[in-house]
FITI-982697 format. One record per residue: residue number from 1; residue in one letter; x, y, z of N, C-alpha, C, O, CB in turn. Coordinates in pm, whole numbers, m for minus. Glycine has a CB too. Example, Ala and Ser with C-alpha at 12.3 -4.5 7.8 and 13.67 -1.06 7.14 Angstrom:
1:A:1319:m569:780:1230:m450:780:1320:m330:780:1424:m332:846:1131:m447:905
2:S:1285:m225:708:1367:m106:714:1290:3:787:1341:114:804:1408:m60:572
//
This chain:
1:X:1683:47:343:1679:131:226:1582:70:126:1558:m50:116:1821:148:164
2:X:1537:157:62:1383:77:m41:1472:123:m160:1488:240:m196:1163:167:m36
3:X:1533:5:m218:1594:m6:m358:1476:126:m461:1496:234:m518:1578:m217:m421
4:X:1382:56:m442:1317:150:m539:1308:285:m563:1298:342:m671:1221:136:m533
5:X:1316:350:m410:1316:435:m402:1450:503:m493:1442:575:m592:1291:439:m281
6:X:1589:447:m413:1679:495:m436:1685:490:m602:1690:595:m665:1775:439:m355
7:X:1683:354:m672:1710:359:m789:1619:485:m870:1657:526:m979:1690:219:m835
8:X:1525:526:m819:1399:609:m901:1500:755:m886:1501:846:m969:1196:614:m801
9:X:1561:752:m792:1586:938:m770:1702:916:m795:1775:1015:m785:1562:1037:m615
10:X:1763:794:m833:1949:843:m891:1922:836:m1053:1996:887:m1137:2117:689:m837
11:X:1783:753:m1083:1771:789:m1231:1731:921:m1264:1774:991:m1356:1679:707:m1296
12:X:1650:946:m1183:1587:1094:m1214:1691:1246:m1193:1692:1351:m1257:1449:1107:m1098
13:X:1784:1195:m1060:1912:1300:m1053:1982:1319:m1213:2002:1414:m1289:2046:1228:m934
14:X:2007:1167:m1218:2127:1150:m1321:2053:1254:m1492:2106:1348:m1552:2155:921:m1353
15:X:1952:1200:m1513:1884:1249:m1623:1859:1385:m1598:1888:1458:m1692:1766:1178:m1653
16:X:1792:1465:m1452:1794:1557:m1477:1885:1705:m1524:1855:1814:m1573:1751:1540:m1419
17:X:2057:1614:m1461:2173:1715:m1475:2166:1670:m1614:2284:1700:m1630:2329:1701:m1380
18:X:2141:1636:m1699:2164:1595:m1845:2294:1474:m1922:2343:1471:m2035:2190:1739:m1903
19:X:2321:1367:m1770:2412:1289:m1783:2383:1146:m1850:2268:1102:m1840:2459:1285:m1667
20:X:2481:1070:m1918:2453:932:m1928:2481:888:m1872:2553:942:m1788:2471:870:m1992
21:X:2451:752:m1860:2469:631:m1798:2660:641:m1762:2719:644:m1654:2406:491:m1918
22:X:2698:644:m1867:2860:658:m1894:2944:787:m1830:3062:799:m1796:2882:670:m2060
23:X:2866:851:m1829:2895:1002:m1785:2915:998:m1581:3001:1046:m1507:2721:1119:m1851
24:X:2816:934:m1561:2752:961:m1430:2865:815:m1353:2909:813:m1238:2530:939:m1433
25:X:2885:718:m1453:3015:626:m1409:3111:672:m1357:3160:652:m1246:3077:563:m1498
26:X:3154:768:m1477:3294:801:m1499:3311:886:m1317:3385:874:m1219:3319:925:m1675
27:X:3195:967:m1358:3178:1098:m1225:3213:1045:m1057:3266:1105:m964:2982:1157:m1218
28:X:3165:928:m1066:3140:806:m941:3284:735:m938:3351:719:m835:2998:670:m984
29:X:3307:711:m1017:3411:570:m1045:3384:489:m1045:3470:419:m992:3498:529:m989
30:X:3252:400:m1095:3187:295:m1096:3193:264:m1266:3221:352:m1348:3043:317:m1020
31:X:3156:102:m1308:3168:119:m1436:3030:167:m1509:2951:245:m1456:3221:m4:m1486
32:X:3018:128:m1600:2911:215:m1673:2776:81:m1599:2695:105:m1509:2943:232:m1907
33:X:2789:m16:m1654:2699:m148:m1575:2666:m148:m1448:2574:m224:m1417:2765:m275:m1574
34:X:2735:m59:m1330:2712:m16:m1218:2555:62:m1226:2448:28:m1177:2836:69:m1179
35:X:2589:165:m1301:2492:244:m1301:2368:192:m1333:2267:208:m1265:2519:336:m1370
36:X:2375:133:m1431:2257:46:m1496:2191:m40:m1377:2071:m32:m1349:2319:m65:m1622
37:X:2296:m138:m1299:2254:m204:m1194:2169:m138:m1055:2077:m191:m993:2371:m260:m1160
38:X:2216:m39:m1036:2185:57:m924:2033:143:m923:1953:184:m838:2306:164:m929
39:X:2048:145:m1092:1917:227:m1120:1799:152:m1173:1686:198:m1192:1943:335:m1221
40:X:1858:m20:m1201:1734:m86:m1226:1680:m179:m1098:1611:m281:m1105:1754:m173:m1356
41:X:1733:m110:m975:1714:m215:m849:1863:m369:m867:1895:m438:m770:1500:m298:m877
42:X:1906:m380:m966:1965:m525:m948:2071:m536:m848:2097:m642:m792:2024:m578:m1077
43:X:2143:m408:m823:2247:m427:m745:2255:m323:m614:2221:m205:m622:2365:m418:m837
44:X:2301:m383:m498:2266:m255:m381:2392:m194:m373:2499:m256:m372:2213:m302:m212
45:X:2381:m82:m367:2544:37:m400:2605:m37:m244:2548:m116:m169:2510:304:m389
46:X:2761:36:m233:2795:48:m112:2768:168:m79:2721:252:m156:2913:15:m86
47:X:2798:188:50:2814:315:168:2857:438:72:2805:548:48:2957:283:306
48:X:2985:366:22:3077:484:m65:3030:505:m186:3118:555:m256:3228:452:m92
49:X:2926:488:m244:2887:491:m329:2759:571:m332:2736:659:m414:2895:387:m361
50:X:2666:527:m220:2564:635:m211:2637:799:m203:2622:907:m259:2469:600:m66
51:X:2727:736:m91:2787:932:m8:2832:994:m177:2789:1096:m230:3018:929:159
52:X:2913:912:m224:2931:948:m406:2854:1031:m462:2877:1147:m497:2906:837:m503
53:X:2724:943:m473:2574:1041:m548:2551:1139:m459:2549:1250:m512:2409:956:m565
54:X:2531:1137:m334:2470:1291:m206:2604:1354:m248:2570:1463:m293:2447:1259:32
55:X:2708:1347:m255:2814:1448:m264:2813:1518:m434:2850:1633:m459:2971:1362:m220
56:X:2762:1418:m538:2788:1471:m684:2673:1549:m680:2691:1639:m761:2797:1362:m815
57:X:2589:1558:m639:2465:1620:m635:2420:1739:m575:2383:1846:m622:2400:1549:m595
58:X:2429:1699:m472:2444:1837:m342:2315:1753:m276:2242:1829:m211:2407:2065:m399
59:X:2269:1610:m279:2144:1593:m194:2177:1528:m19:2276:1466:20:2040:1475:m292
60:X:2100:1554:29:2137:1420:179:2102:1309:130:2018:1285:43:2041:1423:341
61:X:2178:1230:194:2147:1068:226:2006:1053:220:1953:1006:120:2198:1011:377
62:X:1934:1094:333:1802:1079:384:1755:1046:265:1734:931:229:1732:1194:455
63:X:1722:1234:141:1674:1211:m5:1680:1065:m60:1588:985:m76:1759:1298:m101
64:X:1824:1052:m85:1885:906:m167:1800:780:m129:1735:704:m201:2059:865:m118
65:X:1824:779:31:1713:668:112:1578:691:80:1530:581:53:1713:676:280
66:X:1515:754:72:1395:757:88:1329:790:230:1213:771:265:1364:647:43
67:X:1433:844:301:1378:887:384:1319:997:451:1285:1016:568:1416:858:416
68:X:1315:1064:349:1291:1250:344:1256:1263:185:1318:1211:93:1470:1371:390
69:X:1140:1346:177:1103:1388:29:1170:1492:25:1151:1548:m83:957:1414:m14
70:X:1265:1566:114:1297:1668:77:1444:1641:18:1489:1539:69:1277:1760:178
71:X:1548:1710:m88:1675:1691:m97:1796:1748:m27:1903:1692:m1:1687:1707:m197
72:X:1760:1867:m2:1845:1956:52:1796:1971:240:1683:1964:288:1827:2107:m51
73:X:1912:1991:301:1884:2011:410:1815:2122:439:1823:2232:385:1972:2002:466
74:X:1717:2071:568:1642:2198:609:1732:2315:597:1715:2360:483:1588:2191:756
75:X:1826:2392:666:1895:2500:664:1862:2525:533:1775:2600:488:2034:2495:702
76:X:1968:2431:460:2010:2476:279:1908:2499:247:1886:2599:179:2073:2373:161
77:X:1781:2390:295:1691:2417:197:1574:2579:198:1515:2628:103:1610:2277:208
78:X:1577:2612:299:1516:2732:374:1659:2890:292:1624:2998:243:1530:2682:617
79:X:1748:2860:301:1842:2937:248:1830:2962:117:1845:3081:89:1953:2891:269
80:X:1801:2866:0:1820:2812:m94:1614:2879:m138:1581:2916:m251:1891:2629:m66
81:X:1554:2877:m64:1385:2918:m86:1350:3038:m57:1253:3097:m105:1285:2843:m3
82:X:1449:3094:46:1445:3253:100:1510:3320:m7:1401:3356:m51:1527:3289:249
83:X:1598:3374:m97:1674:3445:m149:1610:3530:m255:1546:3481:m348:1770:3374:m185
84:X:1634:3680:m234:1541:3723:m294:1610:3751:m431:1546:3798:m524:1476:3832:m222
//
């Protein structure tokens, strides 16, 4: 997993739903310093903690990893681009 990556798109998730630092804790169950840690690279989440963010979000893993620029699954995401 490329810390960077991840920390860049849980800051950018978190800010884009219009959450704080405190907000996006509470949402997770992590403390507020979690977040801070996670999103400045200092600390590596657990397992349950990524699935946390892909589940508060609606993104895949992959997204979170960095392993797909895309967020949404192909299906969703084709579903989600088709609708007229």
């Amino acid at each position: 997993m490329s810390h960077e990556v991840f920390s860049k798109r849980i800051k950018e998730l978190r800010i884009t739903h219009g959450l704080t630092t405190r907000m996006m804790a509470e949402k997770i169950g992590v403390t507020n310093a979690a977040i801070s840690y996670y999103e400045n690279g200092k600390r590596e989440p657990t397992l349950s903690i990524i699935l946390a963010y892909s589940k508060y979000f609606g993104v895949t893993l992959d997204y979170l990893l960095g392993l797909s620029d895309e967020p949404l699954r192909k299906k969703e995401w084709l579903n989600e681009n088709t609708k007229s």
